[in-house]
N, CA and C atoms as a LAMMPS dump frame, in Angstrom:
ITEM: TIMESTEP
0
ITEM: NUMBER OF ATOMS
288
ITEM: BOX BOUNDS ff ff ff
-5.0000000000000000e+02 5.0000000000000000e+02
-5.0000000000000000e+02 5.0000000000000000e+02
-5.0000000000000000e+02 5.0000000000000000e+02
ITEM: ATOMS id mol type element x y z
1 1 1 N 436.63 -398.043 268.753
2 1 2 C 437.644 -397.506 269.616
3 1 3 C 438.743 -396.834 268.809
4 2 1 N 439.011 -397.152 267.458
5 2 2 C 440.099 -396.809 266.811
6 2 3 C 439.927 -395.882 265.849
7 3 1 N 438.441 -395.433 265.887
8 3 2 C 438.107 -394.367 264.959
9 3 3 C 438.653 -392.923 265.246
10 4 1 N 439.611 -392.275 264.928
11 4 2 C 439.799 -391.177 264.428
12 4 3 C 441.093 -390.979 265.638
13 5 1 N 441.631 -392.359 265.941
14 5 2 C 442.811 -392.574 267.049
15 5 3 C 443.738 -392.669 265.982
16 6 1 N 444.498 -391.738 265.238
17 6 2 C 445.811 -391.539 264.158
18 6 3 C 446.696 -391.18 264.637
19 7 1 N 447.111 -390.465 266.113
20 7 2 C 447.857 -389.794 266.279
21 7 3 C 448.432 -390.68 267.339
22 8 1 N 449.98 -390.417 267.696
23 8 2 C 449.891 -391.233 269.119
24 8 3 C 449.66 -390.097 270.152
25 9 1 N 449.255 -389.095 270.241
26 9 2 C 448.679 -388.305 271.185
27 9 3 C 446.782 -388.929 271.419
28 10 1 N 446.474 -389.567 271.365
29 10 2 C 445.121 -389.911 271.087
30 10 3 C 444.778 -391.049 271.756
31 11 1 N 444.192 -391.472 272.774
32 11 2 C 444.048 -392.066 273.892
33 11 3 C 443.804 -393.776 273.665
34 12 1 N 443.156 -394.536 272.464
35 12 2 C 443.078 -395.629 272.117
36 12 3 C 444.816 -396.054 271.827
37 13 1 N 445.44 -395.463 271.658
38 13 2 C 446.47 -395.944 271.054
39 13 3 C 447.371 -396.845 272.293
40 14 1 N 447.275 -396.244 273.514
41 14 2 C 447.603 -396.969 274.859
42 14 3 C 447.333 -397.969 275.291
43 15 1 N 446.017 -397.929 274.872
44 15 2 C 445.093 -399.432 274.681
45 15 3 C 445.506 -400.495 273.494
46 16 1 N 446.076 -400.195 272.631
47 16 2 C 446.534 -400.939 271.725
48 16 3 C 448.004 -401.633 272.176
49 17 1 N 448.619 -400.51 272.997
50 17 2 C 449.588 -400.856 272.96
51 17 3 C 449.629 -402.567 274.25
52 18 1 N 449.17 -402.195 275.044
53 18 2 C 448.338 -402.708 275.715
54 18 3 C 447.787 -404.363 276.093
55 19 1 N 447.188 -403.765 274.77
56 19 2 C 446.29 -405.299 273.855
57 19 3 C 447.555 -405.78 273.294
58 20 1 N 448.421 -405.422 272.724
59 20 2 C 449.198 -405.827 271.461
60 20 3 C 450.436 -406.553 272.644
61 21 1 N 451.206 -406.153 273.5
62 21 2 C 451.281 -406.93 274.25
63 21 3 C 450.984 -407.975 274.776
64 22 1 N 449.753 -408.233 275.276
65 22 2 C 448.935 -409.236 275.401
66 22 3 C 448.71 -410.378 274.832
67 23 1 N 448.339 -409.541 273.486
68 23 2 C 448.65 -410.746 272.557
69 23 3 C 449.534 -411.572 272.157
70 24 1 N 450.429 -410.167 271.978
71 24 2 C 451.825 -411.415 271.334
72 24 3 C 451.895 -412.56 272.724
73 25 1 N 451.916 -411.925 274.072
74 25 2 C 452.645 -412.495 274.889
75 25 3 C 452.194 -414.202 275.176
76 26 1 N 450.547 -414.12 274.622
77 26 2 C 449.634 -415.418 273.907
78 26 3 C 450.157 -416.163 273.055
79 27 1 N 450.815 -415.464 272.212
80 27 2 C 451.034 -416.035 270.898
81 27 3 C 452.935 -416.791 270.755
82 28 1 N 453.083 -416.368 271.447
83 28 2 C 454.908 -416.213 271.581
84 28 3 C 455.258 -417.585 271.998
85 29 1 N 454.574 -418.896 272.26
86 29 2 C 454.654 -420.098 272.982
87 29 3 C 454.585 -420.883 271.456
88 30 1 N 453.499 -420.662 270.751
89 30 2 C 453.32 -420.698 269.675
90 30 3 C 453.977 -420.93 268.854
91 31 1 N 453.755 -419.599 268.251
92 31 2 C 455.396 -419.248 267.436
93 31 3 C 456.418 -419.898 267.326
94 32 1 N 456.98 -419.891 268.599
95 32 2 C 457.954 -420.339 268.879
96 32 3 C 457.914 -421.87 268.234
97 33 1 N 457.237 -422.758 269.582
98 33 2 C 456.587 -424.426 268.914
99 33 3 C 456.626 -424.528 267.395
100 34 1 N 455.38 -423.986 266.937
101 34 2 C 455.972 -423.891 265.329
102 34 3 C 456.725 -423.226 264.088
103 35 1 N 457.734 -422.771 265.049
104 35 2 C 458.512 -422.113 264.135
105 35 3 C 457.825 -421.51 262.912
106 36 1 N 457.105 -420.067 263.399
107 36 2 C 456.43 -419.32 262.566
108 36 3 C 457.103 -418.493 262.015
109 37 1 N 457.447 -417.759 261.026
110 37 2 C 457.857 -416.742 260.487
111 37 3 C 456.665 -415.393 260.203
112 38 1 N 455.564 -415.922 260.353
113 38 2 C 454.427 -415.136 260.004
114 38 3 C 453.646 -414.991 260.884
115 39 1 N 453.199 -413.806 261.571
116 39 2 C 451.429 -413.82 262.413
117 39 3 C 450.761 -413.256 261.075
118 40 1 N 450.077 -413.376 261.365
119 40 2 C 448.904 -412.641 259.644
120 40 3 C 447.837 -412.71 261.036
121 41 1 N 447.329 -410.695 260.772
122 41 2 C 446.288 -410.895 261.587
123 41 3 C 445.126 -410.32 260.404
124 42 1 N 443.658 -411.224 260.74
125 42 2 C 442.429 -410.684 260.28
126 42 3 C 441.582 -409.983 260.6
127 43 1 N 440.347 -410.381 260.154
128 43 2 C 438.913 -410.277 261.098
129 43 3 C 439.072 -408.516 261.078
130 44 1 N 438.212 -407.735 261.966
131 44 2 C 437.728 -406.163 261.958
132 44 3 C 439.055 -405.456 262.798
133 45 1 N 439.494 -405.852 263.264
134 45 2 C 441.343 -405.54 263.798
135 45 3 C 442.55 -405.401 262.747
136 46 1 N 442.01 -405.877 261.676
137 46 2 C 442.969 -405.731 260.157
138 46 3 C 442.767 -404.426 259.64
139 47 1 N 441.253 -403.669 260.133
140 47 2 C 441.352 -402.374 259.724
141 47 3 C 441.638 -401.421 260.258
142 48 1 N 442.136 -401.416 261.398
143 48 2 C 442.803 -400.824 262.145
144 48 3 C 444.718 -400.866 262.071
145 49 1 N 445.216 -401.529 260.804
146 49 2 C 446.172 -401.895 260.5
147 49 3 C 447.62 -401.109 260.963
148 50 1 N 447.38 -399.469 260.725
149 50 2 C 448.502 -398.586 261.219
150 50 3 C 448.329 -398.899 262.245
151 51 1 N 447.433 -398.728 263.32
152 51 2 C 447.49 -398.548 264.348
153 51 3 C 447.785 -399.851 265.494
154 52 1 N 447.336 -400.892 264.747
155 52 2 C 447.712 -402.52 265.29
156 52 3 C 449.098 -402.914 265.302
157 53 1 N 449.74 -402.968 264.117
158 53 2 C 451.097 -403.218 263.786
159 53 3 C 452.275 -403.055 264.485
160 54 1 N 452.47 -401.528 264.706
161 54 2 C 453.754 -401.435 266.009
162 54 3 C 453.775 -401.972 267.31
163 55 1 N 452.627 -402.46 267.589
164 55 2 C 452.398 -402.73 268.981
165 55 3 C 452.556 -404.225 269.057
166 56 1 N 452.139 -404.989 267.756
167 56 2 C 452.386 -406.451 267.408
168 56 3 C 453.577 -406.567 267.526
169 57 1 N 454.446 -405.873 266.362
170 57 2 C 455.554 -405.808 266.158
171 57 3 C 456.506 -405.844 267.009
172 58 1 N 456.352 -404.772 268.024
173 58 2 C 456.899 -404.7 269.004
174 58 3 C 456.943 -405.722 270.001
175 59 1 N 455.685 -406.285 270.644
176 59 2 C 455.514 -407.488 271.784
177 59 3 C 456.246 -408.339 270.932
178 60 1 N 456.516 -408.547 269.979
179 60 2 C 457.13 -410.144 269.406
180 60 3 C 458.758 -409.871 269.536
181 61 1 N 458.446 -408.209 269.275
182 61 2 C 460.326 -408.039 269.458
183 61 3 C 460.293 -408.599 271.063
184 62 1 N 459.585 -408.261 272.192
185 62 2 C 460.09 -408.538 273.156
186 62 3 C 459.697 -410.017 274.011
187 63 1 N 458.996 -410.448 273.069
188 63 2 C 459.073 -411.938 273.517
189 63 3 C 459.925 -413.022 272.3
190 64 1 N 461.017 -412.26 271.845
191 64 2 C 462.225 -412.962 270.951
192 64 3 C 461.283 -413.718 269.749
193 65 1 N 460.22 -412.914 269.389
194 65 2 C 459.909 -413.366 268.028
195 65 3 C 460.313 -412.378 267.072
196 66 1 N 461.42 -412.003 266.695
197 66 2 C 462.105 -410.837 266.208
198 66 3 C 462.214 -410.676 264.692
199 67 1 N 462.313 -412.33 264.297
200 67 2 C 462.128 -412.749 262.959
201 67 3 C 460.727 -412.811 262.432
202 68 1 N 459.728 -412.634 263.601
203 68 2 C 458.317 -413.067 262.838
204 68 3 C 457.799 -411.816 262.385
205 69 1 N 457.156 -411.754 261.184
206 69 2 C 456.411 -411.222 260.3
207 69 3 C 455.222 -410.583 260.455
208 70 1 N 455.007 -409.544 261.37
209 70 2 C 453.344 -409.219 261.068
210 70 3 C 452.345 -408.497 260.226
211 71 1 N 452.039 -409.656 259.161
212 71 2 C 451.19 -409.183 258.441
213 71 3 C 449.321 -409.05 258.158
214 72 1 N 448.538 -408.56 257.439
215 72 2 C 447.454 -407.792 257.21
216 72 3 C 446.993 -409.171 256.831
217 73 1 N 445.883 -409.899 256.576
218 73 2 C 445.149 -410.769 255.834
219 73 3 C 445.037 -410.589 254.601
220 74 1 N 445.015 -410.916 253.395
221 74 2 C 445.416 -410.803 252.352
222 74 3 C 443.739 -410.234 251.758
223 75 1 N 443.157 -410.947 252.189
224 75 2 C 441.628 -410.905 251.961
225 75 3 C 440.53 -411.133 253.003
226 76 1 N 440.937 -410.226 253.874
227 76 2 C 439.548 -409.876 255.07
228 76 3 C 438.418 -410.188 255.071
229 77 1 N 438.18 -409.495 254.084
230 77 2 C 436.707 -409.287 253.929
231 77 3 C 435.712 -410.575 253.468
232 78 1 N 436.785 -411.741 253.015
233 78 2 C 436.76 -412.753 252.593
234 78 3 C 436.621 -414.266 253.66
235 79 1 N 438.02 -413.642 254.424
236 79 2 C 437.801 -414.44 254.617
237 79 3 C 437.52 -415.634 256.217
238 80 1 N 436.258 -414.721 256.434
239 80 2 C 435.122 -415.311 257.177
240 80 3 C 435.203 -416.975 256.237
241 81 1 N 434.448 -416.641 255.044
242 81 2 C 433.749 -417.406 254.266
243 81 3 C 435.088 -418.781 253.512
244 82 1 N 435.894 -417.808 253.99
245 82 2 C 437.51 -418.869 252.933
246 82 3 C 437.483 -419.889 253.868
247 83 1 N 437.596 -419.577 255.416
248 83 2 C 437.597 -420.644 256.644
249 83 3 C 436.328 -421.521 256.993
250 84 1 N 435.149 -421.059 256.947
251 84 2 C 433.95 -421.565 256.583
252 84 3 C 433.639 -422.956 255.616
253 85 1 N 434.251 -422.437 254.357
254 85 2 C 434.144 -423.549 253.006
255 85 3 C 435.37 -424.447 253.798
256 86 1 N 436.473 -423.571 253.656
257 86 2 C 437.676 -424.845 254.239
258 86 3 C 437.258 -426.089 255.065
259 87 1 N 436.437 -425.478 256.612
260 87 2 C 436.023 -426.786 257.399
261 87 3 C 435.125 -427.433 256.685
262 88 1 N 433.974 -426.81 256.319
263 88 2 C 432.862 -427.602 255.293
264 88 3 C 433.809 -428.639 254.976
265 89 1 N 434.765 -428.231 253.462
266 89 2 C 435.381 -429.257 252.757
267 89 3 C 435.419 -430.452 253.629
268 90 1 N 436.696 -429.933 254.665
269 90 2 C 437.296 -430.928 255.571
270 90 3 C 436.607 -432.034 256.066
271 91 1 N 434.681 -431.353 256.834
272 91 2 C 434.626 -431.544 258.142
273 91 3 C 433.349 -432.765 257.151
274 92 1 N 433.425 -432.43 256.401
275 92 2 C 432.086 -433.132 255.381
276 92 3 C 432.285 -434.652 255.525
277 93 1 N 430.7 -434.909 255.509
278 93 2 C 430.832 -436.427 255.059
279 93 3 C 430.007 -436.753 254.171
280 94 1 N 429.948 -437.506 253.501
281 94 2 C 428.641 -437.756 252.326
282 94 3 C 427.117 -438.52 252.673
283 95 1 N 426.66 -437.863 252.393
284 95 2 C 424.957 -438.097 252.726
285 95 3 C 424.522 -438.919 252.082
286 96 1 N 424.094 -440.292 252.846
287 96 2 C 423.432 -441.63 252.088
288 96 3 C 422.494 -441.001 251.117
């Protein structure tokens, strides 16, 4: 959907705006509860990064998360597999 949507004349971008609303408006209960300073978003929506961001940014401005942070995943591409091992670690028990 976000392929070659750069411009804000360009019809996905409405849809983002949209979605990005949405989301925060999910997320904003949250936040709040745990006093987040950070959303960090991942997964195949991280590459869409210009185009995700203002719209994050924005819903948090208007659900008074004004201080929170929206940032990129540090390592995407990763990390499927970083959360994966993590529960492993966690979720493990040792085999007689």
């Amino acid at each position: 959907m976000t392929d070659g949507a750069v411009r804000p004349s360009d019809a996905p971008v409405p849809v983002l705006d949209i979605g990005g609303t949405h989301v925060t408006a999910a997320l904003a209960p949250w936040i709040t509860r745990f006093a987040a300073t950070a959303a960090v978003v991942g997964g195949s929506i991280a590459q869409s990064w210009d185009l995700i961001r203002p719209p994050l940014s924005a819903g948090l401005g208007r659900t008074g998360g004004t201080g929170v942070r929206v940032l990129p995943a540090r390592r995407p591409a990763e990390a499927p597999l970083i959360g994966a091992a993590h529960w492993t670690r966690v979720t493990a028990t040792e085999v007689p």
